[in-house]
C-alpha positions in Angstrom: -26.7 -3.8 -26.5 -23.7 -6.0 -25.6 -24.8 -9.9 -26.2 -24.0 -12.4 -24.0 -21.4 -14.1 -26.4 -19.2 -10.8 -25.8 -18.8 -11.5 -21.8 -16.4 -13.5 -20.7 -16.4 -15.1 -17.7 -13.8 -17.3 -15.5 -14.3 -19.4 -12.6 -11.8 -19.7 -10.0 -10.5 -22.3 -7.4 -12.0 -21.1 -4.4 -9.4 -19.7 -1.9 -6.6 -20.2 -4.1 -4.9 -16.4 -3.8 -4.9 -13.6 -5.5 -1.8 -14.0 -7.1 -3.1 -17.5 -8.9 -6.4 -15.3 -9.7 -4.2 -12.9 -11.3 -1.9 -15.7 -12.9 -4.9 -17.8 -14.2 -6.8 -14.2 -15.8 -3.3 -13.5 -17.8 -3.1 -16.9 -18.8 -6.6 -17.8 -19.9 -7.5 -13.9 -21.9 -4.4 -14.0 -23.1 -4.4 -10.3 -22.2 -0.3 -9.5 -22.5 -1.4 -10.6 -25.9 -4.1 -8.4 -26.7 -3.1 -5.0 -24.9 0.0 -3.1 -24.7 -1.0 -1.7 -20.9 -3.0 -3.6 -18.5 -4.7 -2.6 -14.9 -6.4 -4.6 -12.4 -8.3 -3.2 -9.4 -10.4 -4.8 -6.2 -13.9 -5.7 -5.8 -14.2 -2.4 -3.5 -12.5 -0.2 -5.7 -14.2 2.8 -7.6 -12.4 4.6 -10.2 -12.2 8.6 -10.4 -13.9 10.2 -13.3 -10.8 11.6 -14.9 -8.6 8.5 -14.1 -8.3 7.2 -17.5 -7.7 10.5 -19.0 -4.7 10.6 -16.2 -3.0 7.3 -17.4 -3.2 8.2 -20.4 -1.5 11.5 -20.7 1.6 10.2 -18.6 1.5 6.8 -21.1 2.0 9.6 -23.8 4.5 11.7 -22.3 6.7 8.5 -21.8 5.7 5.1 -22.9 8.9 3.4 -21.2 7.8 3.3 -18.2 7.0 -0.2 -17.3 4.8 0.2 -14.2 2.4 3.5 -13.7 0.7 3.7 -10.2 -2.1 5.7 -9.4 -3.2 7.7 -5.7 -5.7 5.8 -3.2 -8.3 7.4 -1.5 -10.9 6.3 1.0 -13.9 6.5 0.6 -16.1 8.3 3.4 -17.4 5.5 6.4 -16.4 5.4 9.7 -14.1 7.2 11.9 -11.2 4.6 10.7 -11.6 5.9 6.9 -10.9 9.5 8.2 -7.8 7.6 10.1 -6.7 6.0 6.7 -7.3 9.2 4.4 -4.7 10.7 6.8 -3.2 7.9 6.7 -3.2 7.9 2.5 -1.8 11.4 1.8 1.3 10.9 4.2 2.2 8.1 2.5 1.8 9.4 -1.0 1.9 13.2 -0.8 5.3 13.4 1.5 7.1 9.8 0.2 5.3 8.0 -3.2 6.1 11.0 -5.0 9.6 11.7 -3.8 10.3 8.1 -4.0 8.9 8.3 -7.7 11.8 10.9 -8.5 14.2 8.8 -7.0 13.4 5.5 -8.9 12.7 3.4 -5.4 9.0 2.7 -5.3 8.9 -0.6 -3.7 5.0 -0.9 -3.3 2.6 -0.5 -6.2 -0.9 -0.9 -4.8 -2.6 -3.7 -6.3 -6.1 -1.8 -6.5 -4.2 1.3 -9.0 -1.0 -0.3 -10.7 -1.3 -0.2 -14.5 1.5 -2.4 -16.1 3.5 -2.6 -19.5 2.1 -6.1 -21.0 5.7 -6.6 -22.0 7.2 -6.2 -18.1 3.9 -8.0 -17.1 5.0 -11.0 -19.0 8.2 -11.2 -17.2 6.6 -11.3 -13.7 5.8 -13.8 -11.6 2.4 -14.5 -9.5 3.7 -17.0 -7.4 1.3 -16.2 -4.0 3.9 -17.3 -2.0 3.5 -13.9 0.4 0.7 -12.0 1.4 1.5 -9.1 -0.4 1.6 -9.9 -4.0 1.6 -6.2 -5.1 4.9 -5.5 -3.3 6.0 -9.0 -4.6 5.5 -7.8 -8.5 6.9 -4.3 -7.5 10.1 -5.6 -6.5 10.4 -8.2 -9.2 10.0 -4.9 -11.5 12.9 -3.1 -9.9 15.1 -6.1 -10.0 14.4 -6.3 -13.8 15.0 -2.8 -13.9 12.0 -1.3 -14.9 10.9 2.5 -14.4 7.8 3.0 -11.9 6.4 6.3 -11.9 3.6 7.5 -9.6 0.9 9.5 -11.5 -1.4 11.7 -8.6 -4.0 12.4 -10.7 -4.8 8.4 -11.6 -7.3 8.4 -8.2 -9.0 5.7 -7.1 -11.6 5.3 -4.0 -11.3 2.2 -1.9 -13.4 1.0 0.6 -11.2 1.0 4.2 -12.3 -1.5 7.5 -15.5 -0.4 9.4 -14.2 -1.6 12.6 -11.1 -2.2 14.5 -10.8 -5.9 14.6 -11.0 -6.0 10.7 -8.7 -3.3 10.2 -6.2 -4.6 13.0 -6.3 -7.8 10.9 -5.7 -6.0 7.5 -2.7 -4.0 8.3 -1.4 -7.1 9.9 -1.7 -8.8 6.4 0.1 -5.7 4.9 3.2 -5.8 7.8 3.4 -9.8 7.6 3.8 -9.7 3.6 6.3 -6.6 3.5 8.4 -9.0 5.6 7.6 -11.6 3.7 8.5 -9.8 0.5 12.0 -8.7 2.1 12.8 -12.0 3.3 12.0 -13.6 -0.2 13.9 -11.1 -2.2 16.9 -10.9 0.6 16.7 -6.9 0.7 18.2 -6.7 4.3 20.8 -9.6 3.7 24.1 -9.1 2.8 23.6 -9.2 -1.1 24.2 -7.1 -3.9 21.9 -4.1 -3.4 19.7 -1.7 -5.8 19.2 2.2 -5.3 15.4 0.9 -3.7 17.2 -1.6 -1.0 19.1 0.6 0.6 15.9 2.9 0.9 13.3 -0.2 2.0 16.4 -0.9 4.6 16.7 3.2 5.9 12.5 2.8 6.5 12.3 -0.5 7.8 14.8 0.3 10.5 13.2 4.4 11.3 10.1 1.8 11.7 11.3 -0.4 14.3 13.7 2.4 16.2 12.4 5.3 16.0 8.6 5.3 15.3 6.2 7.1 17.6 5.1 4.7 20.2 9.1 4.0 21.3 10.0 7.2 21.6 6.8 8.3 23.2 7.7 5.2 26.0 10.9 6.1 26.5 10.2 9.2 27.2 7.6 8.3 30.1 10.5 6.9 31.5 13.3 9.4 31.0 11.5 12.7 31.2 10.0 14.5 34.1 6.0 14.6 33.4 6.1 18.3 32.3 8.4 17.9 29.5 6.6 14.3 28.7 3.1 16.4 28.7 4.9 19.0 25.7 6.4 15.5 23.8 3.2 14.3 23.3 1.6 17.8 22.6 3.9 18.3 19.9 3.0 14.6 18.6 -1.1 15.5 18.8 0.0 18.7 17.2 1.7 17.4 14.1 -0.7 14.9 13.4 -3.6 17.2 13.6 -1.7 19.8 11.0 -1.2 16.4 8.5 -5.0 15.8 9.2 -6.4 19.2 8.5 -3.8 19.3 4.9 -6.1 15.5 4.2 -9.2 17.6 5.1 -8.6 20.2 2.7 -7.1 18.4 0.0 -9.9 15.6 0.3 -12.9 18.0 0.9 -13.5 15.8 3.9 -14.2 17.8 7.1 -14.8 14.6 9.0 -11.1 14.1 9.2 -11.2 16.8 11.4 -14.0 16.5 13.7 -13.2 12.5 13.9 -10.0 13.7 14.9 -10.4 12.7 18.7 -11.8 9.2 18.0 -9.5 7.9 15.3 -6.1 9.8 16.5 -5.5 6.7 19.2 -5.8 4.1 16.6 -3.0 6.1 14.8 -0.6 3.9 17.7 -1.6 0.5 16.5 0.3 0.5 13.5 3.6 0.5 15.1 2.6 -2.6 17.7 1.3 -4.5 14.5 4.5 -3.8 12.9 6.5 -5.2 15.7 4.3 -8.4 15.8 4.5 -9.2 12.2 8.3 -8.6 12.4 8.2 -11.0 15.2 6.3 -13.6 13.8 8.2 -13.7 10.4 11.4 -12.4 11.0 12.5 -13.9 14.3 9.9 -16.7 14.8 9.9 -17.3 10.9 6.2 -18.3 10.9 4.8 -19.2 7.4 1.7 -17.2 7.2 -0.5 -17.0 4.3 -3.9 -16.3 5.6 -5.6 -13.6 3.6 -7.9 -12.6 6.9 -10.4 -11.3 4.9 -12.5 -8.5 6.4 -15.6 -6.9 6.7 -16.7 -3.8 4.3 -19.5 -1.4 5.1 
């Protein structure tokens, strides 16, 4: 049995950030000292089974790497984690791993990032954006470190139970990507890296050509019958994306949800406008975390 001289504990200033939580654990265990590779994951997090065994046979196959990251799933809740599994293999399954090829991942999650102590030391936790996982990952590509994506490394997280609190989470997310890109002048006129010029093709398909703009402008251009197949076609391709997460996840609720959570699926768009808005154009200096809810 473990005694209680073996646990170490830390106390934290309340409300301080993550990033200082992060800085201040580094700092105080010494842990770039004492281990060679170094993960961190959130309170709601629950680790796969075979995750270890995953990191550890792509830390053997190349030990340069300087930033591994590992797949997200949700766990099962309400109708919004069916939304957000869907959600989850888009972004991974169609662009983390090509981006992984290409050398441009530009967000590491901070719930399944597992860092080289030796690139970890070179970062830093400033909390200065709302996004300090995107923060570190961009400070990695700067330095010019290799970030793989490893699908096997799966970890569950625990998603919003209702629509306010996820509303105000993936407002957090859009205010600190602009954050980030404002901080690290990806869209100014500076010399640019392989993963700028990919942040810069997204960010603008985001804001000009994302579902909910061409889906208005075609209320207004198109006669009703052709605006009736437009948005059949969109129903249709997200149910074929939903029913690939159904099978892949073993979740059949992402398929019977379907006709609850497929609406919400338009939020994210709006909420990327408004956090655009507010830090872009208005240049507000947000840094509440808007903590939510879990079930």
């Amino acid at each position: 049995m473990q005694s209680i001289t073996d646990i170490n504990l830390l106390t934290l200033i309340k409300n301080a950030g993550k990033a200082n939580a992060l800085r201040t654990l580094i700092r105080d265990f010494a842990l770039c000292d004492r281990y060679e590779w170094i993960t961190f994951l959130d309170a709601d997090t629950e680790v796969d089974v075979n995750f270890l065994t995953a990191v550890k046979e792509a830390i053997k196959k190349d030990p340069s790497v300087a930033l591994y990251v590992g797949q997200i799933r949700a766990k099962q809740g309400g109708y919004l984690t069916a939304l957000r599994a869907v959600e989850y293999a888009i972004s991974q399954d169609l662009f983390k791993s090509g981006m992984s090829r290409q050398g441009v991942i530009f967000v590491a999650p901070g719930c399944t990032s597992i860092y080289k102590s030796s690139m970890m030391r070179q970062l830093r936790f400033e909390g200065d954006t709302l996004a300090e996982d995107m923060d570190l990952t961009i400070q990695v590509q700067r330095k010019k470190g290799e970030i793989v994506y490893i699908p096997d490394a799966i970890v569950y997280t625990q998603d919003p139970s209702s629509i306010k609190d996820y509303i105000k989470q993936v407002l957090r997310w859009y205010r600190g990507t602009w954050q980030v890109l404002k901080k690290y002048k990806t869209m100014g006129f500076t010399k640019k890296q392989k993963v700028d010029y990919w942040i810069i093709f997204l960010m603008i398909d985001a804001l000009a050509f994302n579902r909910v703009l061409w889906l208005t402008g075609g209320m207004l251009l198109l006669p009703m019958s052709q605006m009736i197949w437009l948005f059949g076609i969109d129903i249709l391709f997200y149910f074929l994306f939903a029913t690939y997460t159904a099978f892949k996840t073993k979740r059949l609720d992402v398929i019977y949800k379907f006709p609850a959570y497929f609406w919400t699926s338009y939020l994210n768009p709006l909420l990327f406008f408004r956090a655009f808005g507010e830090i872009v154009l208005f240049k507000k200096h947000v840094l509440a975390w808007n903590k939510v809810q879990r079930y």
